[in-house]
GUNU-109706 format. One record per residue (C-alpha): residue in three letters; x, y, z. Coordinates in steps of 0.25 Angstrom, whole numbers, plus 5000, padded with zeros to 4 digits. Layout:
# GUNU-109706
ALAXYZ;...
This chain:
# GUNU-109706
UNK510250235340;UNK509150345343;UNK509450415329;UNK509550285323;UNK508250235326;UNK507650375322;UNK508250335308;UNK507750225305;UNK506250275303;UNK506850375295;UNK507550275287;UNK506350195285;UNK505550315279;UNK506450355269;UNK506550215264;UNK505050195264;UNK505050325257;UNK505950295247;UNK505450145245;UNK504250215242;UNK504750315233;UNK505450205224;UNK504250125223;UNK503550235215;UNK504750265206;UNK504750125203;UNK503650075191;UNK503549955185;UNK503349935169;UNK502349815165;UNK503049735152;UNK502249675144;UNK502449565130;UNK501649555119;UNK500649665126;UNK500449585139;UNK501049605153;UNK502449525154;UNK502649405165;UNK503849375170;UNK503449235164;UNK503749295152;UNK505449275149;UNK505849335137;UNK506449255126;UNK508149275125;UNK508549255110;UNK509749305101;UNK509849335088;UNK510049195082;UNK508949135091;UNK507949225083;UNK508449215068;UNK508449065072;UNK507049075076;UNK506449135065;UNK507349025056;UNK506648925064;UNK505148965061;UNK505448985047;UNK506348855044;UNK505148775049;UNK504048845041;UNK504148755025;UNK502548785023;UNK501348825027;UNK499948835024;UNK499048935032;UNK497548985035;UNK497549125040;UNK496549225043;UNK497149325036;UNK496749495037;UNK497449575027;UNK497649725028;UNK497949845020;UNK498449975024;UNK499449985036;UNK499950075048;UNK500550165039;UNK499450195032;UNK498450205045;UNK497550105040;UNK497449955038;UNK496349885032;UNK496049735037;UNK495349635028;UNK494949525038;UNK494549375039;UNK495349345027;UNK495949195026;UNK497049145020;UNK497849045016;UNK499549035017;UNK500348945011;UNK501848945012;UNK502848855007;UNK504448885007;UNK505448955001;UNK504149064999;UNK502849004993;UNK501649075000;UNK500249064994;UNK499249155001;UNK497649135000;UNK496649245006;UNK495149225006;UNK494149335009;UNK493249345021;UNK491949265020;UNK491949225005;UNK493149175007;UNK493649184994;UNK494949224990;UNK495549364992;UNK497049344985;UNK497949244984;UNK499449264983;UNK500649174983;UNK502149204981;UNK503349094977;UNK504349184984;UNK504649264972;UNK503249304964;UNK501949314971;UNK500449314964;UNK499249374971;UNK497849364968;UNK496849474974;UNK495449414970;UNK494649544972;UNK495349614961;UNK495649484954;UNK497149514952;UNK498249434951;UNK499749504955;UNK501149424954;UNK502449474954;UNK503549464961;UNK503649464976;UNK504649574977;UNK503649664968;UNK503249794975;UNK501749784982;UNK501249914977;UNK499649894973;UNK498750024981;UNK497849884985;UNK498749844996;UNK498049694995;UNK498749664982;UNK500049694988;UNK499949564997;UNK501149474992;UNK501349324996;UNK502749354998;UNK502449465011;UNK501649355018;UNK502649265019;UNK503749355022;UNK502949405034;UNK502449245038;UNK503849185036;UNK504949255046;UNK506049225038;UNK507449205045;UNK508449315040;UNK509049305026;UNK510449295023;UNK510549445021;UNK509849465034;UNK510549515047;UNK509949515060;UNK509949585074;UNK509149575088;UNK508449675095;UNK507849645108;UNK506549735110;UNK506049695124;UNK505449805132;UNK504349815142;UNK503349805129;UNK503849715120;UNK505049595121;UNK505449575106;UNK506649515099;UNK506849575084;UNK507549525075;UNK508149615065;UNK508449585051;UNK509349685043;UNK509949685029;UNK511149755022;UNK511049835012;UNK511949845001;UNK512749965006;UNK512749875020;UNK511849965027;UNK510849875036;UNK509249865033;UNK508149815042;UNK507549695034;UNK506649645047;UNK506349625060;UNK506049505066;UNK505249515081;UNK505049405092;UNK504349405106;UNK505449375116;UNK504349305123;UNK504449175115;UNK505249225102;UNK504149225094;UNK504149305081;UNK503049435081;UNK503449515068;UNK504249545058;UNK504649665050;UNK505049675037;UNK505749805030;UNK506049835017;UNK507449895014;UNK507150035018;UNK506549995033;UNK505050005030;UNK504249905035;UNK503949785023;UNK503249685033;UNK502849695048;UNK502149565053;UNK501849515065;UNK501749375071;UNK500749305083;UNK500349175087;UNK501549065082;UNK501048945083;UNK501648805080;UNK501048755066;UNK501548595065;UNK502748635074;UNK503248755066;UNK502848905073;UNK502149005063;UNK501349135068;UNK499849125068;UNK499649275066;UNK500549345055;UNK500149495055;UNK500749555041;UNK500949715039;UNK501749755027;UNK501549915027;UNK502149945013;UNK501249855005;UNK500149915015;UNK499549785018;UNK499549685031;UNK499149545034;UNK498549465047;UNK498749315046;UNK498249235056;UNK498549065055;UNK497248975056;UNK497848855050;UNK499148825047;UNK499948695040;UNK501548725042;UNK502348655032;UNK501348565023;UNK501948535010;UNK501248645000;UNK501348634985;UNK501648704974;UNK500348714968;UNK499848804981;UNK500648914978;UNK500248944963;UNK499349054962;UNK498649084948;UNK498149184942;UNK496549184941;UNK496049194928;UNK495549344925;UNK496349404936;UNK497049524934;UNK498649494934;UNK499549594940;UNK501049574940;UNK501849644951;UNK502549754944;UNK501749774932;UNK500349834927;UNK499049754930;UNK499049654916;UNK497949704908;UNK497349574906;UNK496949484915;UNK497549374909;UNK499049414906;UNK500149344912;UNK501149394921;UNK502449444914;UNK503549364917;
């Protein structure tokens, strides 16, 4: 009993010394979502495959129109190129009406008077830049190549970016899970076959596992670049159907970006066919994608 009771003390202290050994090897790693400190409040979302192609159906099914106000800030240059040039306080007008109509109207800062006008039917587009007095169509699979990166703005890129479009027939999907002690994000990888049945990236399709909403979408181009990278904030609820509030826009081929923020919004009012026809003003200089500048201003496109 004597050597026993001797022990104990000796026990004691070599546990205390270890417990207190332990407690420094031991840290502990703060989490965070969407750049502030997680709760345990905050339970990620769980959701398959399916769930999310369904989700995105969903958004898009219930959009058939809509007409928009936004405070617009276009933007030349890119990351690539180490500098970007912002144009602020520009307005705009949005109207959209399926399959693919979209018209877009920009008015300059202050004056207010118009800065281009644009609209596509899904297949051709037609743009009007006001300072130079241009007038461009063409086809909307037509290569943006002008050295003035604004006259490479196309209707069709607006909508490809503000629409999330659930996956085509040729479309095949995949899920990656990317929670980490930064970041809880679902993405939704779209891929295509080529015709020696090699897989390709077509776009990626990100949500915040906090509420599944959607915060970007990446588009590529056949090779893996990089065609559209925008990102999405603020969804709200516009007469019951869910729509982003703030649409960031980066395409860094065509060397050009757009920042969209909503200030009014009517979803799904009838628009007719005369709010989509975009003429060209007389004495303006017509360019047709894929062909010289006319060298009048008056001649007609070539059919």
């Amino acid at each position: 009993m004597r050597n026993l009771r001797r022990l104990v003390p000796a026990t004691l202290a070599l546990s205390f010394g270890l417990l207190s050994v332990s407690c420094r090897l031991i840290t502990h790693r703060t989490i965070r979502r969407n750049g502030k400190i997680a709760t345990p409040a905050q339970i990620l979302v769980t959701a398959s495959r399916d769930d999310l192609v369904a989700r995105i159906s969903r958004i898009y099914n219930a959009i058939q129109s809509f007409q928009a106000t936004v405070a617009m800030t276009p933007s030349v240059g890119s990351v690539y190129k180490g500098q970007i040039t912002e144009i602020h306080d520009v307005r705009a007008y949005v109207l959209f009406r399926k399959p693919a109509d979209i018209r877009i109207i920009a008015q300059l800062p202050v004056v207010g008077t118009r800065a281009f006008d644009m609209v596509s039917n899904g297949r051709n587009f037609k743009f009007f830049l006001v300072s130079k007095n241009l007038f461009v169509e063409g086809s909307n699979s037509a290569p943006a190549t002008s050295k003035n990166k604004l006259e490479n703005l196309r209707p069709s890129a607006f909508l490809s970016s503000m629409l999330i479009r659930p996956p085509e027939p040729d479309e095949h999907s995949f899920l990656e899970d990317q929670t980490d002690e930064e970041n809880a994000l679902y993405i939704l990888q779209f891929i295509r076959l080529t015709p020696d049945g090699r897989p390709s990236a077509s776009r990626s399709v990100w949500f915040d596992r906090l509420d599944l909403s959607i915060t970007r979408q990446v588009v590529y181009d056949g090779g893996g670049d990089i065609i559209s990278d925008t990102r999405y904030a603020k969804w709200q609820a516009y007469s019951g159907v869910t729509f982003p509030a703030h649409i960031d826009i980066n395409r860094p081929k065509d060397g050009y970006g757009v920042v969209m923020d909503i200030t009014q919004m009517q979803m799904n009012t009838p628009l007719t066919d005369d709010k989509f026809v975009l003429n060209k003003p007389e004495g303006a200089q017509l360019q047709v994608i894929g062909a010289a500048p006319s060298p009048t201003t008056d001649r007609q496109a070539p059919r």
